[in-house]
N, C-alpha and C positions, 0 to 999 in steps of 0.2 A: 684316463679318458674323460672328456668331457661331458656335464649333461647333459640328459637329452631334455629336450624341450618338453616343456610341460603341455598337457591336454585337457580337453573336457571345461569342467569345473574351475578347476585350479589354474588353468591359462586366464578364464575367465574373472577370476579373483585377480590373478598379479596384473590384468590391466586396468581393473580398476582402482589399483593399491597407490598410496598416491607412493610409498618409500619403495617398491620395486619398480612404478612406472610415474617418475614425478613430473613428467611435460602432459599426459595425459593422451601418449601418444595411440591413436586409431585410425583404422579403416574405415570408408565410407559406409561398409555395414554393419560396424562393432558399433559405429556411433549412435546408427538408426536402431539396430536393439538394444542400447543402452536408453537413447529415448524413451524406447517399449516400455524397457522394465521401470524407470522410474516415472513416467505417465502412469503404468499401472499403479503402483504402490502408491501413487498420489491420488487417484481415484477411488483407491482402496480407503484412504485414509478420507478423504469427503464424504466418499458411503456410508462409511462407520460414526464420523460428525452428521451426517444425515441422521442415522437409525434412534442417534440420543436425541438431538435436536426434536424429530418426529416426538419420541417419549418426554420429552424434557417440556412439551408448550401444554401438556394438562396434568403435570407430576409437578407436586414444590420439589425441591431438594433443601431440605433441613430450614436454615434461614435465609435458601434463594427464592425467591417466588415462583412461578411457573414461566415458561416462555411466554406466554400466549397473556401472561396477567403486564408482564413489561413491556408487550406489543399494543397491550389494549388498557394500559393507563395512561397514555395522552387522552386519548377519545372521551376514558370516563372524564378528565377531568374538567369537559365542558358542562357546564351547570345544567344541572338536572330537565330543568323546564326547557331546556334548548335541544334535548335529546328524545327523538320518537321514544313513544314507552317505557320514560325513565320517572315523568314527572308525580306518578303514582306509589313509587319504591319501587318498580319492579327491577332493578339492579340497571347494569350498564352491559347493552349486549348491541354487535353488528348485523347485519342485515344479509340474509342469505339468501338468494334470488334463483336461484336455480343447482338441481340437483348435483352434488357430490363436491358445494362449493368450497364450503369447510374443511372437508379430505385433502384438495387441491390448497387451499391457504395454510394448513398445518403442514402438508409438504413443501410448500417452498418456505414457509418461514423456517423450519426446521434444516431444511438444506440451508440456508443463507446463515443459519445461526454454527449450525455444525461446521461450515466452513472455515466461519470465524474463530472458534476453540480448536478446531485441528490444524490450522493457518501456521501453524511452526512445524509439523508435520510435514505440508506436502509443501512449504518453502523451500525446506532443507531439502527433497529431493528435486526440485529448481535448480537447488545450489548448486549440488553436488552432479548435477548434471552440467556445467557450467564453467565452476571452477577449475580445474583443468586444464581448462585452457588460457586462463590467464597467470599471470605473475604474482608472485607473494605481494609483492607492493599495489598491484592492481584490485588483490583477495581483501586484502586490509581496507581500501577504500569504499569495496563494494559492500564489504559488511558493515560500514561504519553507516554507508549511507540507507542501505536497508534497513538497518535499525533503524535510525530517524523517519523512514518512508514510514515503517510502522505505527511508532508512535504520535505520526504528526495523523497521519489516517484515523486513529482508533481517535485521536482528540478532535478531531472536526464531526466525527459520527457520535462522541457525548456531547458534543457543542448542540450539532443538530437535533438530537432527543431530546436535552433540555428546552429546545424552542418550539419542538411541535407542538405541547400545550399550546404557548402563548399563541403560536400562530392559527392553529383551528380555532381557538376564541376569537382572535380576531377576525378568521374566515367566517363565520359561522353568526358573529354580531351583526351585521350588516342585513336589516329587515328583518328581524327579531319579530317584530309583531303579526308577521305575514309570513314567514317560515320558520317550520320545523323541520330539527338536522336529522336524518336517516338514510348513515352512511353507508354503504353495502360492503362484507369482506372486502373483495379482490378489491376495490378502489380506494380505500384506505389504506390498505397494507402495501399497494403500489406504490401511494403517496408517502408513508414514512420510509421503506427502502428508497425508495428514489433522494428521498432528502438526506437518508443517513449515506448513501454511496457517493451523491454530489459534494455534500460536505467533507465527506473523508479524503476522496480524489482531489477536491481543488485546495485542501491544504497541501499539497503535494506541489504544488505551482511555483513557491518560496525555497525548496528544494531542489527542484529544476536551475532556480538562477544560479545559487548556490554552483549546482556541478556544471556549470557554463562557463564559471567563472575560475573555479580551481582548473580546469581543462583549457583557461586560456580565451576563450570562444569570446566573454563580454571582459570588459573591463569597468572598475568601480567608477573613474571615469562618465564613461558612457551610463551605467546606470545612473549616475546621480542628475546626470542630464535628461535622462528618460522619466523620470521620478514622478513628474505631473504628468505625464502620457500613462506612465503602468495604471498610475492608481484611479485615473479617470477609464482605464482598458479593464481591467478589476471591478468596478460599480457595472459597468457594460456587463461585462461577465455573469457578475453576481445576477442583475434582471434580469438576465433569459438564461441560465441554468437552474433559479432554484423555481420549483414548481409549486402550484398554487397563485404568482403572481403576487405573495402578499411582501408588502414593504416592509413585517418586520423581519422577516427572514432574509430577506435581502440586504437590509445595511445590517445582518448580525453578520452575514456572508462575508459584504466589503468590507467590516472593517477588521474584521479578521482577520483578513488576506491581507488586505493594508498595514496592516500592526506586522505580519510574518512577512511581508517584502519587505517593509523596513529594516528588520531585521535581517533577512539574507542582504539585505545592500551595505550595510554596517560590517557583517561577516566579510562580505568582497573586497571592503575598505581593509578590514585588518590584514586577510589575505594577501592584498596589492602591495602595503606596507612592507611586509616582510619578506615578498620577493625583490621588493627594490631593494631591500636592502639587501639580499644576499646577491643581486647584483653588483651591489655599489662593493660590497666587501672583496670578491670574487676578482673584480677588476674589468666584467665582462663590457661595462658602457664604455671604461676608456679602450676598449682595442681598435686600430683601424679597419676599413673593410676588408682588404685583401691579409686582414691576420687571422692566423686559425685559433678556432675559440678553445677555451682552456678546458677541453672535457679529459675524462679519462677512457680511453680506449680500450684498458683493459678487459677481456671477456671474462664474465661471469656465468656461473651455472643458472638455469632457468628458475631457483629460490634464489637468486642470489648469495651464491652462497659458495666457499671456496673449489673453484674448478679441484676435480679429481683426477689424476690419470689412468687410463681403463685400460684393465689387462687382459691380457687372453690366454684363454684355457691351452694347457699344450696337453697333444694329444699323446 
């Protein structure tokens, strides 16, 4: 006799399995609780980067500093005489203007920071909700390129940390003899989230072209002809995303992005390369139009991978 179908629990496993169920095959409401469950557990894992984050911004950890001393040493490091009630020693501290401000800024920084540390956590249940549905060959490329999204992201947000010094000096220089800087919490810790999110996102802009370009969409071609348009569309960019208005932040912005277009456009070039030539080897420029092109037809299993023949239970 044949088995019976599984239930409960265990049905609920082999469709999420990718070697019993390897197309990721569901129902419109297997998918919407599968959502459920991995929204939650992605929630769950923010929460939990929250709760440290919270303890993590007035706790050192060993030889880490506190959160709150890495948030609040751009600010210390504008010169003492330039900071309300620093020019006496009384330390380096921000401005709290109304009740329970503090509470409210150790919460979101703690959330924005816990996010950042559990960020492989609640990815993976992104992925894993996701992948699935696409092809091994499609799996390959999306991971390739998320890695890179990450790393180009966490490098634009130390780019930006290293500049907010420079840049509150230079905000902050400007009438020097006639004002004194006394920044309040929330308006400073706006200002460097804001600059470390802008910065991390628009490194992302150069990996955009990138997957335009392996997909077909632009050609190196056309980017190398676009070359004076991007990078003068880039400086444009740069002035009215990053906040503050100041120009050093700004051409640290363009030429950044400028240095990683370049770069994605060189990428697209070697890319272009090596499809012509697996054009030219293939044969596919000399066929005429009414010949059929030289693909393989044969079907493959959805990993690609040697079709099986399926047998059936005899009862």
């Amino acid at each position: 006799m044949a088995d019976s179908a599984p239930t409960g629990r265990r049905a609920k496993r082999r469709k999420r399995s990718r070697r019993l169920n390897p197309d990721g095959t569901m129902t419109l409401i297997e998918h919407i609780y599968e959502f459920r469950r991995r929204l939650g557990w992605a929630l769950l894992a923010v929460l939990a980067g929250g709760i440290f984050g919270f303890i993590w911004f007035q706790t050192r950890l060993g030889p880490v500093p506190s959160l709150g001393s890495i948030i609040n040493d751009p600010y210390c490091a504008i010169p003492p005489e330039r900071r309300l009630g620093s020019g006496n020693g009384q330390g380096c501290y921000l401005l709290q203007t109304v009740p329970f401000e503090a509470f409210m800024i150790q919460l979101k920084v703690g959330l924005a920071g816990g996010a950042v540390l559990t960020s492989p956590l609640w990815l993976y249940q992104l992925w894993a909700f996701i992948a699935p549905g696409l092809y091994s060959k499609e799996r390959k490329y999306a991971l390739t390129f998320v890695g890179f999204a990450s790393v180009l992201f966490a490098g634009g947000a130390v780019i930006a940390y290293l500049l907010i010094p420079h840049a509150l000096q230079l905000l902050t220089g400007f009438g020097d003899d006639f004002f004194i800087t006394g920044l309040t919490g929330d308006k400073y810790i706006s200002f460097v989230l804001s600059l470390l999110i802008i910065f991390g996102v628009s490194f992302e802009l150069p990996l955009l072209v990138v997957m335009l370009n392996f997909v077909g969409v632009v050609k190196y071609q056309q980017l190398k002809k676009w070359r004076r348009g991007l990078v003068m569309a880039l400086f444009v960019f740069a002035a009215f995303a990053t906040p503050g208005s100041d120009p050093f932040s700004m051409l640290a912005l363009a030429g950044a992005l400028t240095l990683l277009c370049e770069l994605a456009i060189q990428i697209a070039r070697v890319h272009d390369k090596r499809k012509d030539r697996t054009r030219r080897d293939e044969g596919w420029d000399d066929l005429a139009d009414d010949e059929a092109a030289p693909f393989d037809y044969t079907p493959s299993s959805i990993d690609d991978g040697p079709s099986k023949p399926k047998t059936e239970d005899v009862t």
